[in-house]
C-alpha positions in Angstrom: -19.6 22.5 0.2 -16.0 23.4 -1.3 -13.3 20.6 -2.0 -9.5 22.4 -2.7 -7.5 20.5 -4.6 -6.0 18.8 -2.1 -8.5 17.4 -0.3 -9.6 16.0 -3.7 -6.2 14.2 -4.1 -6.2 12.9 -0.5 -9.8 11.3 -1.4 -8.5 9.9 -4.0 -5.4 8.4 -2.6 -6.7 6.8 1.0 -9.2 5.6 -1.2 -6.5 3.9 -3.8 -4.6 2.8 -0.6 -7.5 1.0 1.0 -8.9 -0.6 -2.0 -5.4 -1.9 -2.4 -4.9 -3.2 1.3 -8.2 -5.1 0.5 -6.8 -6.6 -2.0 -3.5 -7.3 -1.3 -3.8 -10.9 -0.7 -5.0 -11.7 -3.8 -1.6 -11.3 -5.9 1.8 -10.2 -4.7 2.4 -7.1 -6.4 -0.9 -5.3 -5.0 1.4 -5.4 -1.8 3.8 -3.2 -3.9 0.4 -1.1 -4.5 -0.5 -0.4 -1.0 3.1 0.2 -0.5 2.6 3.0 -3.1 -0.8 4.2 -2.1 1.1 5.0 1.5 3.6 7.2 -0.4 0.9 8.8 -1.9 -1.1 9.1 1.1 2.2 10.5 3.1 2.4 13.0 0.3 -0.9 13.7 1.4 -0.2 14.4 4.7 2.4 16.8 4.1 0.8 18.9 2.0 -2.3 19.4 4.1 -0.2 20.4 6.7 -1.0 17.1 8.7 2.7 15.7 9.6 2.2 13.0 12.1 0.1 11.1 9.5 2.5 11.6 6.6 5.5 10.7 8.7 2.9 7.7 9.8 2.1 6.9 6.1 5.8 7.2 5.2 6.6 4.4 7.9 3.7 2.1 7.0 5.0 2.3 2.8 8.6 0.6 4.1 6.6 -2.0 5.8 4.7 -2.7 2.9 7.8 -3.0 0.8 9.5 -5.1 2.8 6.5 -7.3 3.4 6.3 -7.4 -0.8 10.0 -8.7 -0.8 9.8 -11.1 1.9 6.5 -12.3 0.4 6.8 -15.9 -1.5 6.1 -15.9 -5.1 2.3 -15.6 -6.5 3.2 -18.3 -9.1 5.4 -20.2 -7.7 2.1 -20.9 -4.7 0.2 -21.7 -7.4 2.0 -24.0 -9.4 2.7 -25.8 -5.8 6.6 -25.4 -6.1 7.9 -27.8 -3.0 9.7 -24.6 -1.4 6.3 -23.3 -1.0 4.2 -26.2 0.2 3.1 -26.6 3.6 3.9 -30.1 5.4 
């Protein structure tokens, strides 16, 4: 079996993406991660000559960002700041 380089990179990058996605709800900035791994993946896309999934992947790394600036602060959960706290 022979991997170009691409298809190397693309391995690499869904994999960074969903290991990130995972993860995302464990600290706010790994939202800012997915959000990159979907650049990355969109990259991807394009350059293996797949456009619906790196127009697709381009989409999904706004929604990540704006999910990552609507999302409350990590510390400020923690520390149970009253603008935070549920009634």
């Amino acid at each position: 079996m022979h991997f170009n380089a691409i298809t190397v990179y693309g391995v690499c990058v869904l994999t960074f993406m969903m290991v990130m996605y995972m993860l995302e709800r464990r600290h706010r900035l790994l939202i800012l991660a997915f959000a990159l791994g979907c650049v990355l993946s969109s990259l991807y896309g394009f350059l293996s000559g797949a456009w619906p999934f790196g127009i697709v992947e381009a989409v999904w790394s706004v929604v990540a960002v704006l999910r990552f600036l609507r999302s409350p602060d990590t510390a400020a959960q923690q520390s149970g700041s009253p603008r935070h706290r549920s009634s």
